[in-house]
N, C-alpha and C positions, 0 to 999 in steps of 0.2 A: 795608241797602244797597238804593237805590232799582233798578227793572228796567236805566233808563238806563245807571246808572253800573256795573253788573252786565257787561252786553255790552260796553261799553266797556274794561273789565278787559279782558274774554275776548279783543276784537279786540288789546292789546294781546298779552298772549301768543304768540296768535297770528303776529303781526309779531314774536315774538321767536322763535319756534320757525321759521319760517320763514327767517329772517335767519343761522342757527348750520349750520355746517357740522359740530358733532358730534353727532352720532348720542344720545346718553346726553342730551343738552341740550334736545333737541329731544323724545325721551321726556316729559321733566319736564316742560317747556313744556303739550305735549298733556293729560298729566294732570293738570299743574294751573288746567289749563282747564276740565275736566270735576271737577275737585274744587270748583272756584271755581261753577262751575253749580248742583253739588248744595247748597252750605253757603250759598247765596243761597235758595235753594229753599227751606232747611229755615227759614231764620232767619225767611221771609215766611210758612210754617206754621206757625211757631211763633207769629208775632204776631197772624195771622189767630183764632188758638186761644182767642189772650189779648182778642179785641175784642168788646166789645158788639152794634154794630153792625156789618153784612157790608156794603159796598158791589158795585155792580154787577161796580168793576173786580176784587171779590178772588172774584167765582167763576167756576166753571171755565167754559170758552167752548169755539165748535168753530172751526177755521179750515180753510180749503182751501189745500195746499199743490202748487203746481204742477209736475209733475216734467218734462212732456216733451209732443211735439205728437205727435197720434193716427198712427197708423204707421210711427212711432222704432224701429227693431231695440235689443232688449236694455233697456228701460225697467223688467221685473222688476229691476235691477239694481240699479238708482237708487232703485228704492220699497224694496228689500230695506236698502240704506243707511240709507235718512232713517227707516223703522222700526226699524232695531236703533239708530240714535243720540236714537229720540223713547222710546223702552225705556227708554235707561238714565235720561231725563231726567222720568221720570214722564207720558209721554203716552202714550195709547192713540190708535190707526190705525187706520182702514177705507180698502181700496185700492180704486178704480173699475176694473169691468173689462179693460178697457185699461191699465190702469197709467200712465194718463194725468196721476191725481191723486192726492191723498192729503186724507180727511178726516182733522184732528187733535184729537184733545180733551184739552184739561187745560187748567192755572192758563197767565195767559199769560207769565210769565216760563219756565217750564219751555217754553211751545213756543218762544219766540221764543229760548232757546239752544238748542236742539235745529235749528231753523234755520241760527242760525249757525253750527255746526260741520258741519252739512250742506254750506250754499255753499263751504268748505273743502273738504272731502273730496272729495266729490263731480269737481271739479277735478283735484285728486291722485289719484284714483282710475282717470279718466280717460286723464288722461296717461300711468300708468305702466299700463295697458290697452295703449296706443298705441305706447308704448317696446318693450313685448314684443312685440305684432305686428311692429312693422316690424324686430324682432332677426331673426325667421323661428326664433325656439325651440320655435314652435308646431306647426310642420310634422312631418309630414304633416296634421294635424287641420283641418279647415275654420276659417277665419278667424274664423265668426261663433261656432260652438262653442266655442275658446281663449277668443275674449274675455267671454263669455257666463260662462266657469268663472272665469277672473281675477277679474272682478270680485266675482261671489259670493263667491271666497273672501276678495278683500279686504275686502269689507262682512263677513262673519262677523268675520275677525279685528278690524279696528276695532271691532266691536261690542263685541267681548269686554272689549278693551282700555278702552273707555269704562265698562262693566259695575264693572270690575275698581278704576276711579278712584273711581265712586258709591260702591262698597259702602266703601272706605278714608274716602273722606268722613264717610260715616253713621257707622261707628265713632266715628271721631273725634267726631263731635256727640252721640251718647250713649249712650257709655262714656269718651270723655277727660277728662281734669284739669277742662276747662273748659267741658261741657257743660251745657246749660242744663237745671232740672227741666222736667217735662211735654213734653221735645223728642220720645221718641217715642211719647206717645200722641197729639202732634199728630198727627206723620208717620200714626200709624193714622185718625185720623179723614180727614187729607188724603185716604187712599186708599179712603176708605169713602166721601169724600163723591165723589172721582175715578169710583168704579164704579156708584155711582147715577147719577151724571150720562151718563155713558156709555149706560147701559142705556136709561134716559127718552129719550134724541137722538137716539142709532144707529140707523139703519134696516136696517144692514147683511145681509147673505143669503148662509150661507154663510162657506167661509174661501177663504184666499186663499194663496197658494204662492209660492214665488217663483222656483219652477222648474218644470218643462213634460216632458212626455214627450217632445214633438220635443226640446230642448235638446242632447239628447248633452251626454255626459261627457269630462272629458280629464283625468288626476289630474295630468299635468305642467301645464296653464294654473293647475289648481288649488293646486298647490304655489307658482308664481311666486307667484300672488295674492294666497296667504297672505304670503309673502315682503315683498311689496310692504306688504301691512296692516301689517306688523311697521313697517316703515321708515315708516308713515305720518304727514305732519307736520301741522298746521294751520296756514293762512295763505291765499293768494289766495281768494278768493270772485267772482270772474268768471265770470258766468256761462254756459254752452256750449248750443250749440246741440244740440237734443235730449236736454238733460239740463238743462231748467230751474232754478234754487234759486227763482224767485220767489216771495213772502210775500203772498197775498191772505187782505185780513180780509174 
């Protein structure tokens, strides 16, 4: 499956998970989003494996993903998301001090679904940030502290839940009935030739956190958050102010 008709699956999903008022439906939708991500992934490492010649487009690149304008409250937030959904999609991150951006590197089918279920989230993640502010179940805690724990915990849990869709894919392509020979020792050279490339490019300095000593803690924002991760759908990708999805190559 070409990268085109790959994302165009996933935006379908998406519009179907989005569209369903049951909860168990919308689950499935999501993961088999992020399953459909992975078994595209693996099918293009697996051919990659099989080819004589490498072309320009089949190796790994770096792009700059935009998350937010310089003095956005809470932009750890947004970088903590689009890195745990470029985790599960085989990309490696470097975050600009500011958390303004995001360097990405891998194959470009892995980043460009890892974007798109970013512009997703990200939106969902947002809003149900906003739904609990304006509940006041936050209270006493400072506005910016609640929403600051929300979201981190929604970003944890989506992450997990994307994690949890990858690794059920991988199985399936080798160890199922229908798995291809040599799938994963592509998958090993993929990531051996992934961590070379990284290391050659990265200039990076330093790790990066996605939480702060001022931040305060709240373990009720952090329980909604988790809450909300749980119910998280994929669909809209509109993108908000101060919380960028835009895709610069």
């Amino acid at each position: 499956m070409t990268d085109d008709k790959m994302l165009a699956r996933i935006a379908a999903l998406l519009r179907q998970a989005e569209g369903t008022d049951n909860q168990h439906e919308a689950d499935a939708f999501m993961a088999a989003a992020q399953r459909l991500a992975t078994a595209t992934s693996i099918d293009l490492a697996v051919a990659r494996a099989h080819s004589d010649q490498r072309t320009k487009a089949q190796m790994p690149v770096q792009r700059t993903i935009t998350i937010g304008n310089p003095g956005s409250r809470g932009l750890r937030t947004y970088v903590q998301l689009f890195v745990l959904i470029a985790q599960a999609n085989d990309v490696k991150c470097d975050v600009a001090s500011n958390s303004t951006f995001v360097y990405a590197y891998g194959f470009s089918e892995d980043i460009d679904a890892s974007h798109t279920l970013y512009a997703s989230l990200v939106t969902q993640m947002v809003r149900a940030s906003q739904a609990y502010i304006s509940s006041g179940a936050h209270r006493p805690t400072p506005t910016i502290t609640a929403r600051i724990n929300f979201q981190l915990a929604f970003g944890a849990r989506v992450g997990q839940r994307l994690l949890e869709a990858r690794e059920e894919a991988q199985r399936e392509a080798t160890k199922g009935r229908d798995s291809q020979p040599g799938t994963a020792i592509a998958l090993r050279d993929k990531d051996i030739e992934l961590k070379d490339f990284y290391r050659q490019t990265s200039e990076a300095r330093g790790s990066w956190r996605a939480t702060s000593a001022t931040a305060g803690y709240s373990s009720a924002a952090r329980r909604a958050g988790d809450r909300a991760g749980r119910r998280a759908r994929l669909g809209n990708t509109t993108e908000l102010a101060g919380a960028r999805s835009a895709l610069e190559k």
